[in-house]
N, CA, C and O atoms as a GROMACS GRO file, in nm:
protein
  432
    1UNK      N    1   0.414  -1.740   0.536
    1UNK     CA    2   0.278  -1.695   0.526
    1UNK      C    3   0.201  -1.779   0.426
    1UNK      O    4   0.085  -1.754   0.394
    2UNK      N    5   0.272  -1.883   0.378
    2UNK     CA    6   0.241  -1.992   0.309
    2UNK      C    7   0.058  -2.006   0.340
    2UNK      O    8   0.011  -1.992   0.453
    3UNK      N    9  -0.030  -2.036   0.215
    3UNK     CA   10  -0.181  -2.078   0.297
    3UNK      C   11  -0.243  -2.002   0.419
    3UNK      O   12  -0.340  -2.046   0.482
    4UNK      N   13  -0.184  -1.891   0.446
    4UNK     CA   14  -0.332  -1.798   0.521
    4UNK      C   15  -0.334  -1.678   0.515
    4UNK      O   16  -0.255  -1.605   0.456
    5UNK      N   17  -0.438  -1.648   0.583
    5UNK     CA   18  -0.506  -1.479   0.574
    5UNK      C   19  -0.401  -1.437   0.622
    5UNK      O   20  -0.299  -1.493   0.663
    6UNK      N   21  -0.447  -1.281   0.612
    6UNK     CA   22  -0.376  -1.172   0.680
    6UNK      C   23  -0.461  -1.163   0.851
    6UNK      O   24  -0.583  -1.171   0.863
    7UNK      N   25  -0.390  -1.151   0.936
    7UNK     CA   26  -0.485  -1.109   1.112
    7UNK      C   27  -0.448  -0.970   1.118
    7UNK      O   28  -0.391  -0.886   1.048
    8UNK      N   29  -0.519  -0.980   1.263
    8UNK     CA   30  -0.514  -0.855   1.300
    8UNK      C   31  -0.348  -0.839   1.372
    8UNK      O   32  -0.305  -0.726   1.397
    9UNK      N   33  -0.266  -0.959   1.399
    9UNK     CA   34  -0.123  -0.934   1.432
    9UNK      C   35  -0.018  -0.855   1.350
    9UNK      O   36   0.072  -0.774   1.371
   10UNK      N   37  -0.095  -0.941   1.209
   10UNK     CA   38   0.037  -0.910   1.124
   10UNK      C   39   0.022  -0.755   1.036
   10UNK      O   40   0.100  -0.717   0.949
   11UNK      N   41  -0.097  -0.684   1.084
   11UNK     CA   42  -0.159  -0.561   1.053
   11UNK      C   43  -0.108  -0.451   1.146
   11UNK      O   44  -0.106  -0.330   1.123
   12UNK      N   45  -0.062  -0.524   1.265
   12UNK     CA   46   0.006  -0.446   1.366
   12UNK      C   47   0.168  -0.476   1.397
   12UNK      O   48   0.203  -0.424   1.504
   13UNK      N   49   0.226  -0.515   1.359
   13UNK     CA   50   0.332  -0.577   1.275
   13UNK      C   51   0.403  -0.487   1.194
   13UNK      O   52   0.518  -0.444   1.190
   14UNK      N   53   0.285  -0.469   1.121
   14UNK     CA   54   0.349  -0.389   0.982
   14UNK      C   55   0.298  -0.198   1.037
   14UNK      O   56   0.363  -0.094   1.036
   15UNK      N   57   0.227  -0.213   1.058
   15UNK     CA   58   0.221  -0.028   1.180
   15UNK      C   59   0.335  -0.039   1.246
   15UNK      O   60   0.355   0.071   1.296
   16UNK      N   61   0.426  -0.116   1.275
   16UNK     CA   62   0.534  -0.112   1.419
   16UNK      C   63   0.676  -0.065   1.278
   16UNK      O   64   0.793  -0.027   1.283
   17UNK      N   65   0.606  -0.087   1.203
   17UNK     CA   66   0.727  -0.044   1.102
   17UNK      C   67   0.774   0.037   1.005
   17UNK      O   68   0.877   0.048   0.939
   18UNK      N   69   0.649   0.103   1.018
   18UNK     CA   70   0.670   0.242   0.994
   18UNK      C   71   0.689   0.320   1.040
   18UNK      O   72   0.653   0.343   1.156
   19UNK      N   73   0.788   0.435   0.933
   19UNK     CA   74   0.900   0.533   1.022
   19UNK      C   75   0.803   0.631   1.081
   19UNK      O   76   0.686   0.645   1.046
   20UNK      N   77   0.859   0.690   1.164
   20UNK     CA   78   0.771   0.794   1.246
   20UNK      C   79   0.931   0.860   1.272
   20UNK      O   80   1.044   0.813   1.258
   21UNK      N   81   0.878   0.992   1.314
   21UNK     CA   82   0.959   1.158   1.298
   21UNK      C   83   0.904   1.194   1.417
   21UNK      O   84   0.871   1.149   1.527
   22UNK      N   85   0.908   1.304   1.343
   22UNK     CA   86   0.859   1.437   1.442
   22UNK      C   87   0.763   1.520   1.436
   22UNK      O   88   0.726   1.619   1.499
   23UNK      N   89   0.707   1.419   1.284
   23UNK     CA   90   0.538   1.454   1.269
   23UNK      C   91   0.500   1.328   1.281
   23UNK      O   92   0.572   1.229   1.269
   24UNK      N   93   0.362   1.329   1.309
   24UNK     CA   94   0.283   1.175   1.331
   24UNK      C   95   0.247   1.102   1.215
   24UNK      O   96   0.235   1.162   1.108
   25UNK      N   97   0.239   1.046   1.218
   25UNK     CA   98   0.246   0.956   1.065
   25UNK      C   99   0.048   0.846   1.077
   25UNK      O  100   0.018   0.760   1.160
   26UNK      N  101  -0.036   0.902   0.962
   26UNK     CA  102  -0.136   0.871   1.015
   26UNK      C  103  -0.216   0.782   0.883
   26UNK      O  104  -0.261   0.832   0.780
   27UNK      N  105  -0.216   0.706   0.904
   27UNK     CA  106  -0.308   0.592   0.821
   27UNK      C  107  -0.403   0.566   0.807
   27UNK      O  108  -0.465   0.535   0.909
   28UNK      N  109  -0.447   0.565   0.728
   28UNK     CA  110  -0.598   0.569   0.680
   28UNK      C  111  -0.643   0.451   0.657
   28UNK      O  112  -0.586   0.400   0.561
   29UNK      N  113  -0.750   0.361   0.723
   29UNK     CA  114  -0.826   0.240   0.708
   29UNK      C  115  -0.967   0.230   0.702
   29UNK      O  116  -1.040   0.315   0.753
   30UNK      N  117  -1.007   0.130   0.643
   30UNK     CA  118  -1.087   0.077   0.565
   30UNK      C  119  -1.171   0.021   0.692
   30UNK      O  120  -1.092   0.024   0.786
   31UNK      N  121  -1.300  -0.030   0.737
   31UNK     CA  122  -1.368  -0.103   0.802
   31UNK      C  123  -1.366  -0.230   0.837
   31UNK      O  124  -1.441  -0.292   0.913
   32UNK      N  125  -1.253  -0.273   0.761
   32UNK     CA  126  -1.242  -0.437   0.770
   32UNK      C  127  -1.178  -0.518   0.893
   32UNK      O  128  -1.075  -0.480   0.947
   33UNK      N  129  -1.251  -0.633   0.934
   33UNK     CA  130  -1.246  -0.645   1.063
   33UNK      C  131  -1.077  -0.647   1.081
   33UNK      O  132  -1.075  -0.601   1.195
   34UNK      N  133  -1.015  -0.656   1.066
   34UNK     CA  134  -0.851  -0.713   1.084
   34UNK      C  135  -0.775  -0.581   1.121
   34UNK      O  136  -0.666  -0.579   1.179
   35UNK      N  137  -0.864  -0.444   1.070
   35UNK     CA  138  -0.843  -0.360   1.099
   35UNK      C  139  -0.872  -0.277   1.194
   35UNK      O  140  -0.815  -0.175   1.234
   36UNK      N  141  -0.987  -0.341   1.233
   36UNK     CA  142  -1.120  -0.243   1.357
   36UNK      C  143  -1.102  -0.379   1.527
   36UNK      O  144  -1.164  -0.376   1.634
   37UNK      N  145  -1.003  -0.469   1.483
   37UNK     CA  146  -1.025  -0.610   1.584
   37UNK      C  147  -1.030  -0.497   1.764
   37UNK      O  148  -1.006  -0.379   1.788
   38UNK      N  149  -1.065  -0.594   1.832
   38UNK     CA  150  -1.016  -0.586   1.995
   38UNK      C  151  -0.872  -0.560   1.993
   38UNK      O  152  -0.803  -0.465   2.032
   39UNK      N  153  -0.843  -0.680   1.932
   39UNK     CA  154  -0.606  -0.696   1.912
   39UNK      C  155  -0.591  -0.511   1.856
   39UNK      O  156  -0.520  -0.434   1.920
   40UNK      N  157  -0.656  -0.473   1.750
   40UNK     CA  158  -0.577  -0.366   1.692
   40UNK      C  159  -0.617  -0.229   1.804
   40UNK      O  160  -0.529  -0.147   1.830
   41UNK      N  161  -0.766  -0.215   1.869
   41UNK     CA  162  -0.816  -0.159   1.926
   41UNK      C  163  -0.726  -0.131   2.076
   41UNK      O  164  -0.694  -0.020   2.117
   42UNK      N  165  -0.704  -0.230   2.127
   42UNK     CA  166  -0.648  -0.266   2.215
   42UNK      C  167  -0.485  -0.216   2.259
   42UNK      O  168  -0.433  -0.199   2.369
   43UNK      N  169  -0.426  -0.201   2.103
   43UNK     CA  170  -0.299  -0.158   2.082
   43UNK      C  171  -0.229   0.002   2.023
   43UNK      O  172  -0.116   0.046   2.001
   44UNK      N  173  -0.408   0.062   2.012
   44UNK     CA  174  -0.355   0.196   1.970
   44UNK      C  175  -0.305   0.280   2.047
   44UNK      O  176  -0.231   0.362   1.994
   45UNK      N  177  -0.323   0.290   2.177
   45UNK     CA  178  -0.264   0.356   2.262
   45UNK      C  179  -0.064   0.360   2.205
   45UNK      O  180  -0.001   0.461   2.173
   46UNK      N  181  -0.021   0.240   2.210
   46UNK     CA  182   0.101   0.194   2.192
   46UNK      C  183   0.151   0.262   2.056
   46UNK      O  184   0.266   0.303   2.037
   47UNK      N  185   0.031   0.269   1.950
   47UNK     CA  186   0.077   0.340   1.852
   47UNK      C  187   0.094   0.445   1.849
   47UNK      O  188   0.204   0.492   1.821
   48UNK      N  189   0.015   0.500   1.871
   48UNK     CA  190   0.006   0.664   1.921
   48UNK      C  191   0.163   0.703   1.940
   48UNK      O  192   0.245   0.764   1.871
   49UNK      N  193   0.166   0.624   2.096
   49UNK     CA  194   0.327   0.660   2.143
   49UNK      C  195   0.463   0.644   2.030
   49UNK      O  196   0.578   0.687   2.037
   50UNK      N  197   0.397   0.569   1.932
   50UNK     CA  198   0.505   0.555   1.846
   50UNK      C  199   0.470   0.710   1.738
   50UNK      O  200   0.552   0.735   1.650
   51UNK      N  201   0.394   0.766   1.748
   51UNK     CA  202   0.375   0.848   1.654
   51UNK      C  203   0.268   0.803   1.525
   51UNK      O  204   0.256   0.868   1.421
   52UNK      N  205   0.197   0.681   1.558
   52UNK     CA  206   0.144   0.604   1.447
   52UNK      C  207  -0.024   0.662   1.502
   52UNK      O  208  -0.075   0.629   1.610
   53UNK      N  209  -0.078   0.741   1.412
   53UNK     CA  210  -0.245   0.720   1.434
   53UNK      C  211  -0.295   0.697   1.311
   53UNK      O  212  -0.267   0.721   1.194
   54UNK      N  213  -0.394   0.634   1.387
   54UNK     CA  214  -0.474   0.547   1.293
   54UNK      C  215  -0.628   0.623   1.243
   54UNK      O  216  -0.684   0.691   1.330
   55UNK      N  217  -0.679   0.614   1.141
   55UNK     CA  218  -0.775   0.703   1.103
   55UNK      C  219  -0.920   0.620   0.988
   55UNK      O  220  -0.934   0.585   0.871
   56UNK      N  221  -0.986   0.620   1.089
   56UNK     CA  222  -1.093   0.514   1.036
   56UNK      C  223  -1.190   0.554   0.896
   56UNK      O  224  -1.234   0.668   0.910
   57UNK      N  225  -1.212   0.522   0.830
   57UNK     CA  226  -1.307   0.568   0.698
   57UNK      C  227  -1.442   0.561   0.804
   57UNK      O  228  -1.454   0.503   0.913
   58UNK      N  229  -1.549   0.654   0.717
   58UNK     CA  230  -1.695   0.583   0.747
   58UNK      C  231  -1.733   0.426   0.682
   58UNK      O  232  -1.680   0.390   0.577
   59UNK      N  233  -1.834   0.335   0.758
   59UNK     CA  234  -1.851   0.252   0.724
   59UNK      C  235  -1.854   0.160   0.610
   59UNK      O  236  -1.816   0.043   0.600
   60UNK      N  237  -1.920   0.255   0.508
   60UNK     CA  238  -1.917   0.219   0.343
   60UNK      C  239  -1.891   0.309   0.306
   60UNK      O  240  -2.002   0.349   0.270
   61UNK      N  241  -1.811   0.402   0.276
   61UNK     CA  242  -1.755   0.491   0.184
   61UNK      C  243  -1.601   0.458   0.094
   61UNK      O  244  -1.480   0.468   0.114
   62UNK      N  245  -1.689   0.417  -0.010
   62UNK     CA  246  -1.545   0.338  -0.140
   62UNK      C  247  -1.534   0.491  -0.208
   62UNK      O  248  -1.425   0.522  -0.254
   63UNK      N  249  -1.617   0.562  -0.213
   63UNK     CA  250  -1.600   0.668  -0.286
   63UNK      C  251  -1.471   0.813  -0.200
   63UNK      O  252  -1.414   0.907  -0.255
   64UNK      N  253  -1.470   0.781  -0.094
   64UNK     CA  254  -1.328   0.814   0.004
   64UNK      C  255  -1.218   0.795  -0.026
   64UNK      O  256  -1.127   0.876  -0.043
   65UNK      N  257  -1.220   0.680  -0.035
   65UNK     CA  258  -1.098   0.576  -0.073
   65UNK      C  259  -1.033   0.571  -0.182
   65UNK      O  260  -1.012   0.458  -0.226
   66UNK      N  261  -0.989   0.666  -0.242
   66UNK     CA  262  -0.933   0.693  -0.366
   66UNK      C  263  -0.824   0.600  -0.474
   66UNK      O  264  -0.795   0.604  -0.593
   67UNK      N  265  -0.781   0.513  -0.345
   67UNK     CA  266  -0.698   0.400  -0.420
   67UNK      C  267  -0.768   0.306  -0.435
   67UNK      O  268  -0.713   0.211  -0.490
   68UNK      N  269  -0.903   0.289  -0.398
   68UNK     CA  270  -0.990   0.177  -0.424
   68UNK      C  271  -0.998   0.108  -0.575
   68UNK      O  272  -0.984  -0.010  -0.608
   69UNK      N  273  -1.020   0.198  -0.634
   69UNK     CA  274  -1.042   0.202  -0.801
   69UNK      C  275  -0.948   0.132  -0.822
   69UNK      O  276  -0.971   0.015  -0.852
   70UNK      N  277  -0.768   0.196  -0.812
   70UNK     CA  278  -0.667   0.145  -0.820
   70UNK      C  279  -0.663  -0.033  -0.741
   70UNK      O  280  -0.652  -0.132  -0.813
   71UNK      N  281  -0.671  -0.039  -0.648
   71UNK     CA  282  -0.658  -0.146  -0.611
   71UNK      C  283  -0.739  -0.258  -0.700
   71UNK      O  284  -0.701  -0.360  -0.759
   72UNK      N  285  -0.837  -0.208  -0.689
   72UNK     CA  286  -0.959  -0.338  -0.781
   72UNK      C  287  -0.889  -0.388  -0.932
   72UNK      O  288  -0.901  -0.505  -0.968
   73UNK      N  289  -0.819  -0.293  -1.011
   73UNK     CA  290  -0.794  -0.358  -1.136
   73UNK      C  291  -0.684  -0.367  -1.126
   73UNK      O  292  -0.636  -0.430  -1.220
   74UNK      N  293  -0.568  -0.313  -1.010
   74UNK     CA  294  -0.435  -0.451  -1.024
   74UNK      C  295  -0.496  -0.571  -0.897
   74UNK      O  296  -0.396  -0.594  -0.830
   75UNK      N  297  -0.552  -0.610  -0.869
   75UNK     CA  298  -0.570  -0.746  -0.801
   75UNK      C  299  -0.623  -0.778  -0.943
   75UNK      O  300  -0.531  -0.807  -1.019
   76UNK      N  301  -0.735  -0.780  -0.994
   76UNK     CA  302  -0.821  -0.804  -1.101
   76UNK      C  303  -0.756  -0.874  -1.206
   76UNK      O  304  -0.767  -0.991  -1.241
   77UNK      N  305  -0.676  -0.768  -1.255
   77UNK     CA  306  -0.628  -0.755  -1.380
   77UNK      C  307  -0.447  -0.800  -1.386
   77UNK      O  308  -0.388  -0.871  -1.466
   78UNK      N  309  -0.399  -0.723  -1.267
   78UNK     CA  310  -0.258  -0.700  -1.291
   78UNK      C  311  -0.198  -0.813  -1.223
   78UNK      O  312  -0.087  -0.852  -1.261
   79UNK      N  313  -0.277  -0.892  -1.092
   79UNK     CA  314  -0.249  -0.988  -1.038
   79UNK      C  315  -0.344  -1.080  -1.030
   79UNK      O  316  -0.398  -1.092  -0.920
   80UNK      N  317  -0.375  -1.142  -1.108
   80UNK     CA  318  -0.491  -1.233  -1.113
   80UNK      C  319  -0.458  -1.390  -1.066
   80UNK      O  320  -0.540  -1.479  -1.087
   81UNK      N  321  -0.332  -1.416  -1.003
   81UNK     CA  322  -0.281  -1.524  -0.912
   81UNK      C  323  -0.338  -1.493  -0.797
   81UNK      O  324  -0.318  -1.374  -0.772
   82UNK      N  325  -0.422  -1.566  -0.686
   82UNK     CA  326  -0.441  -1.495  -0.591
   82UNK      C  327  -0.401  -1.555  -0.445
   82UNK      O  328  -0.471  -1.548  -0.344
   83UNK      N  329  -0.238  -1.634  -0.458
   83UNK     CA  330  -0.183  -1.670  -0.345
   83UNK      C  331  -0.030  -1.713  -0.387
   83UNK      O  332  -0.006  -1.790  -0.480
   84UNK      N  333   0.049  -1.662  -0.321
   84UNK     CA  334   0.158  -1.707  -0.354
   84UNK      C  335   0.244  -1.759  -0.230
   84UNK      O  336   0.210  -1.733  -0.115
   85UNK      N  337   0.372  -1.842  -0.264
   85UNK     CA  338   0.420  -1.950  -0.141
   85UNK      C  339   0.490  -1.841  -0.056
   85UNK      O  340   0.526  -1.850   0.062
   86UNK      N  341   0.500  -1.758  -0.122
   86UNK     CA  342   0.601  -1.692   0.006
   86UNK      C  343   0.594  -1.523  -0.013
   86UNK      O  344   0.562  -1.461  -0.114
   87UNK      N  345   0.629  -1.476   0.106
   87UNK     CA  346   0.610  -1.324   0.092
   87UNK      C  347   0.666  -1.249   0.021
   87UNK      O  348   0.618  -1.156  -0.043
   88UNK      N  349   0.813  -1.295   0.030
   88UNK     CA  350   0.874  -1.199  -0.112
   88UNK      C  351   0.817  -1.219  -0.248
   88UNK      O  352   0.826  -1.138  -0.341
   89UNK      N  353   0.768  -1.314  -0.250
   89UNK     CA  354   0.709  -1.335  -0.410
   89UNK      C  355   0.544  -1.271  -0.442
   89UNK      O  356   0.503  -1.213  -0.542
   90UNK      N  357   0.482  -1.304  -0.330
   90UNK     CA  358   0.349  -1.191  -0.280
   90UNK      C  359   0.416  -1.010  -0.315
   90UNK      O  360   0.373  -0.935  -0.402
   91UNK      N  361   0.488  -0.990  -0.252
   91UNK     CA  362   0.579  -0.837  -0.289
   91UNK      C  363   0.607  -0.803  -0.441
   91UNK      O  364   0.566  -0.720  -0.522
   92UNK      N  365   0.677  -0.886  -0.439
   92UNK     CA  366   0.741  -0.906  -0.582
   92UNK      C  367   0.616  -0.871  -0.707
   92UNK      O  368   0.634  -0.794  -0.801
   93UNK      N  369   0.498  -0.946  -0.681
   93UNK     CA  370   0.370  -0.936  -0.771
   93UNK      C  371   0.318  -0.792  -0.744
   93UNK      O  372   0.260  -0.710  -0.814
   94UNK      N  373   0.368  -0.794  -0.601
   94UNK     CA  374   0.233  -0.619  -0.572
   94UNK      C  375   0.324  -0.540  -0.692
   94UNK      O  376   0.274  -0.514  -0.802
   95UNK      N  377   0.435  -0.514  -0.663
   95UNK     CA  378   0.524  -0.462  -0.716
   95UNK      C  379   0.494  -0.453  -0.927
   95UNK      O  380   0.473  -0.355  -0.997
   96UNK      N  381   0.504  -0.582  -0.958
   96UNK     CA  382   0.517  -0.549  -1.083
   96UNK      C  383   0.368  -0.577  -1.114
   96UNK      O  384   0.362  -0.616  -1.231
   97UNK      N  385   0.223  -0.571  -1.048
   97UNK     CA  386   0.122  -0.550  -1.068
   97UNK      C  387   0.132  -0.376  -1.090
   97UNK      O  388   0.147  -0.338  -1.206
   98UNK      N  389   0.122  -0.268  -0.976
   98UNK     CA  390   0.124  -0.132  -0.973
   98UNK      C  391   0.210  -0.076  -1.122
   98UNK      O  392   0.176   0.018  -1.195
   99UNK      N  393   0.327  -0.167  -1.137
   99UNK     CA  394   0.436  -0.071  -1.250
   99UNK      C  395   0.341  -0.144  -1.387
   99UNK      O  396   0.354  -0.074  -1.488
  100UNK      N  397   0.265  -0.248  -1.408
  100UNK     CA  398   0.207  -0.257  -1.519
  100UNK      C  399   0.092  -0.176  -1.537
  100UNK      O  400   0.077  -0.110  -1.639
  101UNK      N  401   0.012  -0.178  -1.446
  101UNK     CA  402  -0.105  -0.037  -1.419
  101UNK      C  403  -0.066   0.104  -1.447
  101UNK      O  404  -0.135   0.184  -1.510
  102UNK      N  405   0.092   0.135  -1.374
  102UNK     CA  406   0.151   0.265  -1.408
  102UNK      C  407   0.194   0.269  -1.576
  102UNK      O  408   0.177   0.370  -1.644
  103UNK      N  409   0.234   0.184  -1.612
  103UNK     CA  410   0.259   0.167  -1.743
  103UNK      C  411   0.140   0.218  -1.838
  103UNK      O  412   0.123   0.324  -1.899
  104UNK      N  413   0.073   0.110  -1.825
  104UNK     CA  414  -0.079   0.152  -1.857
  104UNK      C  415  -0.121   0.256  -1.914
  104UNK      O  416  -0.156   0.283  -2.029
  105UNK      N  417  -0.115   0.311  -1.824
  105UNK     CA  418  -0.164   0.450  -1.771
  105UNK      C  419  -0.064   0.564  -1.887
  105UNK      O  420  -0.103   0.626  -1.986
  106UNK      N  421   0.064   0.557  -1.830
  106UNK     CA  422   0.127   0.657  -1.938
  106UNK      C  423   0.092   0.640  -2.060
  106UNK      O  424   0.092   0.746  -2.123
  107UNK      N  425   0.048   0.508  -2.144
  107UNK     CA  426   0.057   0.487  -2.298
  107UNK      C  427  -0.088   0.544  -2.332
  107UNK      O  428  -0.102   0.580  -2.449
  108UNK      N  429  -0.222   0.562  -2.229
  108UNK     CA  430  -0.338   0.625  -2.250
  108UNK      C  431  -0.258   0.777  -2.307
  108UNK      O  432  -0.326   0.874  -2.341
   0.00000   0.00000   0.00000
């Protein structure tokens, strides 16, 4: 994943991999095109059948979005590299971005 974006494949990719039961398992997204594409549109039916629904925000509502806040100051703050060569190491950062934020947080 060396040098590029995220698509709308690898967004559906990662929906194909989450566990699903015997309750539906339902995700909550944001407006952003990678999320709203034809490709993802096109493929919810398929999710469904997997138990995966998908659940759209209104257009601009950050104030919904409760991890928003969270997200903004570990990209910001906690990960301020903003590309790395390979995915485990992309992980690796989400990872010890959130536990320095959680950290954070307890010493308030």
């Amino acid at each position: 994943m060396k040098g590029r974006s995220l698509t709308s494949a690898d967004v559906f990719d990662f929906l194909l991999l989450l566990p699903t039961g015997k309750r539906p398992c339902t995700v909550v997204l944001d407006n952003v095109n990678i999320h709203t594409s034809r490709f993802i549109r096109q493929r919810r039916r398929q999710l469904r059948k997997r138990g995966v629904r998908l659940f759209f925000l209104p257009v601009y509502s950050p104030e919904l979005n409760e991890v928003e806040p969270v997200f903004g100051v570990v990209k910001s703050y906690e990960m301020p590299r903003r590309s790395y060569p390979t995915l485990a190491e992309l992980l690796a950062a989400v990872r010890s971005g959130f536990m320095s934020y959680r950290n954070r947080l307890r010493k308030k």
